[in-house]
Every structure is written in structure tokens, then in C-alpha cells.
C-alpha positions in Angstrom: 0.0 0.0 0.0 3.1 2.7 0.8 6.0 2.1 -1.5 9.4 2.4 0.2 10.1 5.8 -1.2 7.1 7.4 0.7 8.1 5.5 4.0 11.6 7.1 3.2 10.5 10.9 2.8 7.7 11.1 5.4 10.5 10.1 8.3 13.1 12.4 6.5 10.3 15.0 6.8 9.9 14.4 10.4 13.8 14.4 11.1 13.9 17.7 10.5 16.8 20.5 9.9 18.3 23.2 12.1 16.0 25.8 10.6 12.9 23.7 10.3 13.6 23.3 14.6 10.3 24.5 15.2 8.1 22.8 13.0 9.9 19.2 14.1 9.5 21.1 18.2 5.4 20.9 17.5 5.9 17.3 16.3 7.7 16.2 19.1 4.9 18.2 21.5 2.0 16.2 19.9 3.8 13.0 20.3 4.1 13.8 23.7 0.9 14.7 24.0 -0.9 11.8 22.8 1.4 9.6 24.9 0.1 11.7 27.9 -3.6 11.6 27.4 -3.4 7.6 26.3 -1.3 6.3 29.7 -3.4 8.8 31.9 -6.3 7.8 30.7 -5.5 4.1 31.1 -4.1 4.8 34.1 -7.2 6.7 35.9 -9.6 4.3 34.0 -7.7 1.6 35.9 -8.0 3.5 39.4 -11.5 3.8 39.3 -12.4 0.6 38.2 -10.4 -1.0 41.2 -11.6 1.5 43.4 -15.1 0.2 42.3 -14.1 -3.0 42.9 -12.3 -3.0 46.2 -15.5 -1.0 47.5 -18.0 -3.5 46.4 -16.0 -6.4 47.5 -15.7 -4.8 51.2 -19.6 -3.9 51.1 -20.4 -7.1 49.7 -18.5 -8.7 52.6 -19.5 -7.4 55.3 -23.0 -6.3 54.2 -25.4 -9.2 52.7 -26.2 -9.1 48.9 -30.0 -9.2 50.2 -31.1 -8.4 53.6 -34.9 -9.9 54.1 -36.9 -7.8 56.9 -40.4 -8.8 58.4 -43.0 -6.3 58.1 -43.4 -5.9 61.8 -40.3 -3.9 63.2 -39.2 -7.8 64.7 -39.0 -11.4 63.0 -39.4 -13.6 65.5 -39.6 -17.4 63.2 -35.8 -16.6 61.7 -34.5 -20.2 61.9 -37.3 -21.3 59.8 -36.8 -18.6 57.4 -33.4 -19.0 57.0 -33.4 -22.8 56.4 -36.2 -22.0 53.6 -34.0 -19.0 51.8 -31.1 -21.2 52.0 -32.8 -23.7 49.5 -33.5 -21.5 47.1 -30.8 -21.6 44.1 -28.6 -19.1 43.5 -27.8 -18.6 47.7 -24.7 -19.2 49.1 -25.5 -18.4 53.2 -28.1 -16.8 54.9 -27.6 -15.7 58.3 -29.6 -14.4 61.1 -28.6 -10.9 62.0 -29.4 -7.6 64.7 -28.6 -4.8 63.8 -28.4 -1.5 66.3 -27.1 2.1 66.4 -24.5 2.7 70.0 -22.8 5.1 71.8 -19.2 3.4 72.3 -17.0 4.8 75.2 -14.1 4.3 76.9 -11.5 5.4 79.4 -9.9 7.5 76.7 -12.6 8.6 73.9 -16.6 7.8 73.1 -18.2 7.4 69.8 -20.8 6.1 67.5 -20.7 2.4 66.4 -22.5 0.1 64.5 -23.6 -3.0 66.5 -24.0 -6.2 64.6 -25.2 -9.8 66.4 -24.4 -13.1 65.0 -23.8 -16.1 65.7 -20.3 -17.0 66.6 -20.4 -20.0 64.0 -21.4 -17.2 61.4 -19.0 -14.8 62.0 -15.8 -17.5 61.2 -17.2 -17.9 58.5 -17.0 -14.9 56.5 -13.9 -14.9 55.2 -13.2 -11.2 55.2 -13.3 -10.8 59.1 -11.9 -14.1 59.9 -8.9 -14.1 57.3 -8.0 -10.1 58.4 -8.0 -10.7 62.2 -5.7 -8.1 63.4 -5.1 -9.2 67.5 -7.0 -11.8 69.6 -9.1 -14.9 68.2 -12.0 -15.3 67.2 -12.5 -18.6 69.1 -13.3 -16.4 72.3 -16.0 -14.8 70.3 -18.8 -16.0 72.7 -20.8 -15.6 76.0 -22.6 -12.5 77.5 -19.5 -9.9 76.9 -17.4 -10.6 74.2 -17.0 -8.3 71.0 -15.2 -8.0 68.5 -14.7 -4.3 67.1 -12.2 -3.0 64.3 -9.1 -2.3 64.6 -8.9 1.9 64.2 -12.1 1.8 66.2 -10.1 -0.1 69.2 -7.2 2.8 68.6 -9.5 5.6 68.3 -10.6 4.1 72.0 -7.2 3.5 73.4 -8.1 -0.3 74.3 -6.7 -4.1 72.9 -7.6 -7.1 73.0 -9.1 -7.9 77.1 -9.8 -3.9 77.1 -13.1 -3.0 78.2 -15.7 -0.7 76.0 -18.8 0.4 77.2 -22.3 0.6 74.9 -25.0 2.6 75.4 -28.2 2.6 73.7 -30.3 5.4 72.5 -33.7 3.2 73.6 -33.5 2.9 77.3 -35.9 1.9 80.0 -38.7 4.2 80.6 -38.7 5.0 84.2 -41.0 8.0 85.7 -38.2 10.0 85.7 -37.9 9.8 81.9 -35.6 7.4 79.7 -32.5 6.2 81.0 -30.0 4.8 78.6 -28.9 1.0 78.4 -25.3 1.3 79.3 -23.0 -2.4 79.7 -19.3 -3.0 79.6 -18.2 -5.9 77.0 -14.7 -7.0 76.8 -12.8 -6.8 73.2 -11.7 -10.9 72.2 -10.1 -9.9 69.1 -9.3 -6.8 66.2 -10.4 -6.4 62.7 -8.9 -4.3 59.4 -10.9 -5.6 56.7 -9.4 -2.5 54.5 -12.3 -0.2 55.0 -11.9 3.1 57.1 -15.9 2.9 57.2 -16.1 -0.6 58.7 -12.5 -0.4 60.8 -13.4 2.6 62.8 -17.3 2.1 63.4 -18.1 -1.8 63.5 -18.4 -3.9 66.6 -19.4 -7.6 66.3 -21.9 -9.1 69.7 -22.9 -13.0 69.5 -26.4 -13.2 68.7 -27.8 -14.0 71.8 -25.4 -11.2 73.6 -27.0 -8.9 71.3 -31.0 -10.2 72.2 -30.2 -9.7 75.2 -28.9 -5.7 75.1 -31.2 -4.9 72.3 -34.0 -6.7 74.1 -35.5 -8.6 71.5 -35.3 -12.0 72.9 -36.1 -14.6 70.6 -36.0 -12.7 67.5 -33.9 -10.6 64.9 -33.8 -7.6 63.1 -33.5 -8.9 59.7 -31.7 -12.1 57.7 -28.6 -11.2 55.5 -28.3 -13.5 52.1 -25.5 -13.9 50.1 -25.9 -15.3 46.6 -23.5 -17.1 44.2 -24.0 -13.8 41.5 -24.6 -10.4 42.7 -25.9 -8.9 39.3 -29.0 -11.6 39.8 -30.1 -9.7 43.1 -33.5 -9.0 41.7 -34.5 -12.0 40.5 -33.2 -14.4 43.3 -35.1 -11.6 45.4 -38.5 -12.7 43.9 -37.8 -16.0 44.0 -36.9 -15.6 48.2 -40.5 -14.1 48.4 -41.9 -16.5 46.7 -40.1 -19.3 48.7 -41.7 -17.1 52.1 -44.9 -17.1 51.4 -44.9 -13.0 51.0 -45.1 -10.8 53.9 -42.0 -9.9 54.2 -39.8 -6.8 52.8 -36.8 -7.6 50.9 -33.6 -4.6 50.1 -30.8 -5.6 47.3 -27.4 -4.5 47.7 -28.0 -2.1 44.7 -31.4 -0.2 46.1 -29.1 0.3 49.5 -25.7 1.3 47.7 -27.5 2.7 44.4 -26.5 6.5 45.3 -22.9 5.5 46.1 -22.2 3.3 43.0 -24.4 5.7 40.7 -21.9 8.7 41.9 -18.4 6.3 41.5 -20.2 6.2 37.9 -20.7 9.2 37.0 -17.7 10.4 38.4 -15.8 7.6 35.9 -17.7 8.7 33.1 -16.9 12.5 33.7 -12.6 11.6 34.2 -13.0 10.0 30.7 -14.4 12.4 28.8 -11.9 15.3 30.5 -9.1 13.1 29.6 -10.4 12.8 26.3 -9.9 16.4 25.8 -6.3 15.8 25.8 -6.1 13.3 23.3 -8.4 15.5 21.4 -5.2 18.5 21.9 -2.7 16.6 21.0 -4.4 15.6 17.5 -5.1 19.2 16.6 -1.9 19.7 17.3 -0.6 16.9 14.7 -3.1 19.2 11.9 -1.2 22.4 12.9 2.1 20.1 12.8 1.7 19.0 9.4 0.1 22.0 7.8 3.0 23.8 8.6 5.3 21.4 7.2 3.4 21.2 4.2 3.9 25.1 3.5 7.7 24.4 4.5 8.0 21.8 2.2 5.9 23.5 -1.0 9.3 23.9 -3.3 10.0 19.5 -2.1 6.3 18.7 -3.1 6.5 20.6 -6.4 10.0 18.7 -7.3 8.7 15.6 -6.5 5.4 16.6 -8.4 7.7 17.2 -11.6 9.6 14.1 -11.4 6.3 11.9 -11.7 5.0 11.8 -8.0 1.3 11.7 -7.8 -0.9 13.3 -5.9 -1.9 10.4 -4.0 2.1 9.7 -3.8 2.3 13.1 -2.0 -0.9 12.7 -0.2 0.6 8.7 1.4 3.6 10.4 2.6 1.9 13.1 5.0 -0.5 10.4 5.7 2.7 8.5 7.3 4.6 11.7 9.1 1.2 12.5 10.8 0.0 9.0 11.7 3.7 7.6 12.5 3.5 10.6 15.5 0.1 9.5 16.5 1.1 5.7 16.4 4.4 6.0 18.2 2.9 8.3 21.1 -0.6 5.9 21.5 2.0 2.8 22.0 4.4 4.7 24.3 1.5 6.4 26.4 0.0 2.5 26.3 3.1 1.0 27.9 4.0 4.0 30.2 -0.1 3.3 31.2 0.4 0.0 31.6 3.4 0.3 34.1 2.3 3.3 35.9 -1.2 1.4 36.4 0.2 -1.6 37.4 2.1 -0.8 40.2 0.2 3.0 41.4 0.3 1.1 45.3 4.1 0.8 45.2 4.7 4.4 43.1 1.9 6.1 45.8 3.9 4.9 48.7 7.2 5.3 47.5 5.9 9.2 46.7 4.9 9.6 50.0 8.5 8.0 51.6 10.3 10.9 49.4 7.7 14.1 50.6 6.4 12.9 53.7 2.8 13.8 52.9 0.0 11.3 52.8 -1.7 11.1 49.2 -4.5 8.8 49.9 -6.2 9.1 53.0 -8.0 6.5 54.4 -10.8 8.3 56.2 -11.2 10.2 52.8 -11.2 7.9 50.0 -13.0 4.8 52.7 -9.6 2.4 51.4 -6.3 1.7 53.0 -4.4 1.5 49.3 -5.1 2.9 46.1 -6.5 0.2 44.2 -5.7 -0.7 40.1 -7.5 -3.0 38.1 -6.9 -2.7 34.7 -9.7 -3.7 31.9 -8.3 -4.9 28.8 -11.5 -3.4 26.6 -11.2 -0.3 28.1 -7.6 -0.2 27.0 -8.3 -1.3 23.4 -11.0 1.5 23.5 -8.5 4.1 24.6 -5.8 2.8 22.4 -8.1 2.6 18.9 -8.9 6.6 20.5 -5.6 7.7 20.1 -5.2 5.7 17.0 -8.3 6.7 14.9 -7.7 10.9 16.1 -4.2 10.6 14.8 -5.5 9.7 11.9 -8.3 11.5 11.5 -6.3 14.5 12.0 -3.9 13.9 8.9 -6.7 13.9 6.8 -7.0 17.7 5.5 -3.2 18.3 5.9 -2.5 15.3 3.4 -5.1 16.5 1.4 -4.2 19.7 1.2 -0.6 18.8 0.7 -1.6 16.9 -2.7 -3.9 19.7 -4.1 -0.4 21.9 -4.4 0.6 23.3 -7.8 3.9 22.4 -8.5 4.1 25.7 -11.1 2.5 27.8 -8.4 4.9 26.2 -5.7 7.9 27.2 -7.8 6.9 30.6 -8.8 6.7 31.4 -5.5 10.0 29.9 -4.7 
């Protein structure tokens, strides 16, 4: 399709002289541009996708894909509601759970926390407390006292494992001298960092019948969690619970209590894209302004090759190749400069903060201990056929405009 002579001019055209500097300056600029926009596009497209992903799987792991709620404010038959949702198909567990608001305090600080009650048999088995237990064991996880809370939640309160943290409760006993709180002391069996700033510093785990017992509900629960083999099948595995119940009951997907979270990690994804389009987008207007002034600097070179039997769609192949070599080599070097960078942004992020001694990613900002990266590989054939196709889109009209030269006008004017 390009003979050998076109390949040979276009890159002698791009090599350019002392006094053609500039022109060759603008070259280098949009190669450097495109390479830019391509790697930080892959890289932030690869950011927010593990960010996405990091946050689900920490919701997802602590928080049931489906929580089932009676439609009185307790559910009193749970074991035999359990036993029926875990024979429907597509559920993994179901678990029996109480849930409650508290004032924690201690010694040294106070502060709200989330109360959870399982059973002790339950709680082992979710892999992302038991397999990220920080101090203590979870084999003490039982009796009338014991808790297990997260791990900055226990710094925040200055205790460890045997420390002792006080609860109180919002509902209290109503006395004739108004409502006085439910305050008792439970000793801490064992720490938590599941990798969540959320969960770490706000979540305390109470055996279920502990937890009856404070939130006096005996004999009942506030809700059943469910977790299901595929989380995009919610809904339908939702109806088919209801079904399996008999109705009566109220049943929340992960997505209806998340849906404002993940809709706003979205839209924020969407929004980096298109603003790191732009730059792509620069850099290719920059190849037109490239090659159109190269193509006035080379008139008198187009008319001579013009004379000596070029054609016009000889002339037009070999801008085609100067303008689209610049976008080709900056897409694959922004690619692999992308790749690298997005690869290994944990170990660049921490060695940046060992060199400045400032913290870049903030756990109690961002919910995460580490910047996560997961890396699509549609997402970076989409950008790279971006860079790609602008590049060449934007040699179009110079090429074009290059092969519509006179040659006798050209040299005239020389």
C-alpha cells in the first residue's frame, strides 16, 4: 500500500533540519501529548475501576447481597426462614442478624458504632473478618461480653484485646423519671482491618444472643442477610426468596441500598473519561497544525517531487505517514508508560509519600487503606483505537491539502 520511497521521505520530513527546529518542536509536543492523554487515561480508567471494585467487595463482605426484613419492626420465626431461603438456588448463606445504632465509650474517647449480632459459628465464616483478624481470636467470640470491634475503632478508643468498652443505647428503660439509657461494659476478644476506614473505625461484632439480650429482642432478629452465588442476579433471586416465604416480608438488594454510592463512583468515571479525552483531542489538533505547517515548508520539495512523476496520491501517502507515525508511536508509548504506571500505582503512591512525607490517599477520605488498580483490557483497546483513529483523522486535510499543491504555483513562488 506505501511504497518504500514514501516510507523514506515522510521520516526524513519528520527528522527535521536546524531551521525547520520549530516545526519538528510541534511534532515532538504532539507526540508527547498523545502519549500523555493515552497512559493517563489508562491509568485513571484503571484506578476507578479497582476503586469500584475494592468498594464492592468490602460492602459485599461485610453487608449481605439481600437483607430480608419482616414487616413488623421484629422477625421472631428466623431459623425457619433461613433454612427456607437457603434452599432457594442461587444462595450461598443466609444468616440471622441484629442490627443496632450505640454510643461506644471508653477510658480515653466515646463514639458512635455500629452493632451487629451473629452467631459466633457465622461470623468464622466470612472470610473477610476471619482471614483479616488483626489481634485476639475469634475462638473467644462468645458468652454475654465478648466483642469483636475494628481495629482503628479499638485505637481511636485506646483499648486491645481484654480492654473493656462500654455501649450505650439510645432506647432505654422508661422510668417515671424519663428514659435512661442501656449502658454495659463488654470486653474486646479480638481486632479487625478488613481494609475499609468505614467498617475499621465504626463496626463492633456481639454473639447473637449477647446482642438479644442488650437490644431486648429476645427470641428474634432484626433482619436475615443473604448472600448469593452472582450479585448482578439480586433482583431475580429476590422474587424467588419471596416467593419461597410465602410474602409478607420486605426484601432490600445490595444495589437499592448502595445505588447513590455506585451511581456517583459512575458518574464520576464517566466525567474523568471524557476530561481526559480532551487531551487526546489536543494533542491531534496539534498533529493538523504540525503537518500543515510542514506542508507550507516543504511546497518547493512537493512541487519537485510533483515534476519528477509523484502523484498526488504519492504526495498525499507520505503526510499520511509523518502525521500518523507521530500519533502511532505516542498511543503505543503512552500505552506501555499506562500500563506500568497502572500496574504498580500502590508501590509508586507509597514510595511518593516515603520521598515528601505527605500522605496522598487518606484512608478516612477515600473509605480504602491502598489505592487500588484494576486494569480492563476493553477499556484499554478502547482508549488505544482513540488515540489511533484521532491521529488519523487529524492527517486527513493536511494530506489532502498537501496533494492539491501546484507544482508551477509552488515554484513561482519559490
Amino acid at each position: 500500500m506505501f511504497s518504500a520511497l514514501e516510507w523514506m521521505v515522510a521520516f526524513r520530513y519528520l527528522r527535521a533540519r536546524r531551521r525547520e527546529g520549530f516545526i519538528s518542536v510541534i511534532a515532538w509536543f504532539s507526540l508527547l501529548g498523545i502519549a500523555l492523554g493515552v497512559a493517563t487515561l489508562i491509568i485513571v480508567m484503571g484506578v476507578m475501576n479497582g476503586f469500584r471494585e475494592e468498594l464492592l467487595n468490602r460492602i459485599l463482605g461485610l453487608n449481605g447481597h439481600l437483607g430480608v426484613y419482616s414487616q413488623s419492626s421484629e422477625l421472631t420465626d428466623y431459623d425457619p426462614w433461613t433454612a427456607k431461603i437457603k434452599a432457594v438456588p442461587g444462595v450461598r448463606a443466609a444468616f440471622p442478624l441484629i442490627q443496632g445504632q450505640v454510643m461506644a465509650t471508653s477510658k480515653n474517647a466515646a463514639g458512635g458504632a455500629a452493632v451487629r449480632g451473629v452467631r459466633p459459628a457465622d461470623l468464622k465464616s466470612r472470610a473477610i473478618v476471619a482471614d483479616h483478624i488483626v489481634s485476639g481470636s475469634l475462638a473467644n467470640f462468645s458468652g454475654p461480653d465478648a466483642i469483636v470491634i475494628g481495629d482503628k475503632l479499638a485505637r481511636n478508643m485506646g483499648v486491645g484485646v481484654g480492654g473493656r468498652i462500654t455501649l450505650i443505647s439510645p432506647k432505654g428503660q422508661v422510668t417515671a423519671f424519663g428514659t435512661v439509657p442501656r449502658m454495659r461494659a463488654y470486653t474486646v476478644v479480638a481486632t479487625f482491618d478488613v481494609g475499609m476506614y468505614e467498617y475499621d473505625s465504626s463496626f463492633i461484632f456481639m454473639p447473637l444472643k449477647a446482642a438479644q439480650t442488650y437490644f431486648r429482642l429476645p427470641g428474634a432478629v432484626t433482619n436475615i442477610e443473604v448472600f448469593i452465588n452472582d450479585p448482578t442476579r439480586a433482583t431475580h433471586v429476590a422474587g424467588a426468596i419471596a416467593k419461597a416465604l410465602g410474602g409478607g416480608v420486605n426484601i432490600q438488594d445490595w444495589q437499592q441500598a448502595n445505588a447513590s454510592f455506585f451511581n456517583a463512583v459512575e458518574v464520576e468515571r464517566n466525567v474523568m473519561f471524557l476530561i481526559l479525552t480532551l487531551i487526546i483531542v489536543v494533542a491531534a489538533f496539534n498533529i493538523v497544525s504540525s503537518l500543515i505547517m510542514l506542508v507550507k515548508d516543504k511546497g518547493r520539495d512537493i512541487a519537485i517531487l510533483r515534476t519528477m512523476g509523484a502523484t498526488r496520491g504519492t504526495i498525499m501517502r507520505i503526510f499520511f505517514i509523518a502525521g500518523a507515525g507521530i500519533g502511532f508511536i505516542g498511543t503505543f508509548a503512552g500505552l506501555i508508560l499506562g500500563l506500568a504506571i497502572a500496574t504498580n500505582i500502590e508501590q509508586i503512591r507509597q514510595w511518593i509519600q516515603g520521598l515528601t512525607g505527605t500522605q496522598l490517599f487518606s484512608s478516612e477520605i477515600y473509605f480504602l487503606s491502598q489505592l487500588p488498580s484494576r486494569v480492563d483490557p476493553a477499556e484499554v483497546v478502547a482508549v488505544v483505537a482513540m488515540g489511533l483513529g484521532l491521529s488519523v483523522l487529524a492527517t486527513i486535510y493536511p494530506s489532502w491539502r498537501a496533494a492539491r499543491i501546484d507544482p508551477a504555483e509552488a515554484l513561482r513562488y519559490e
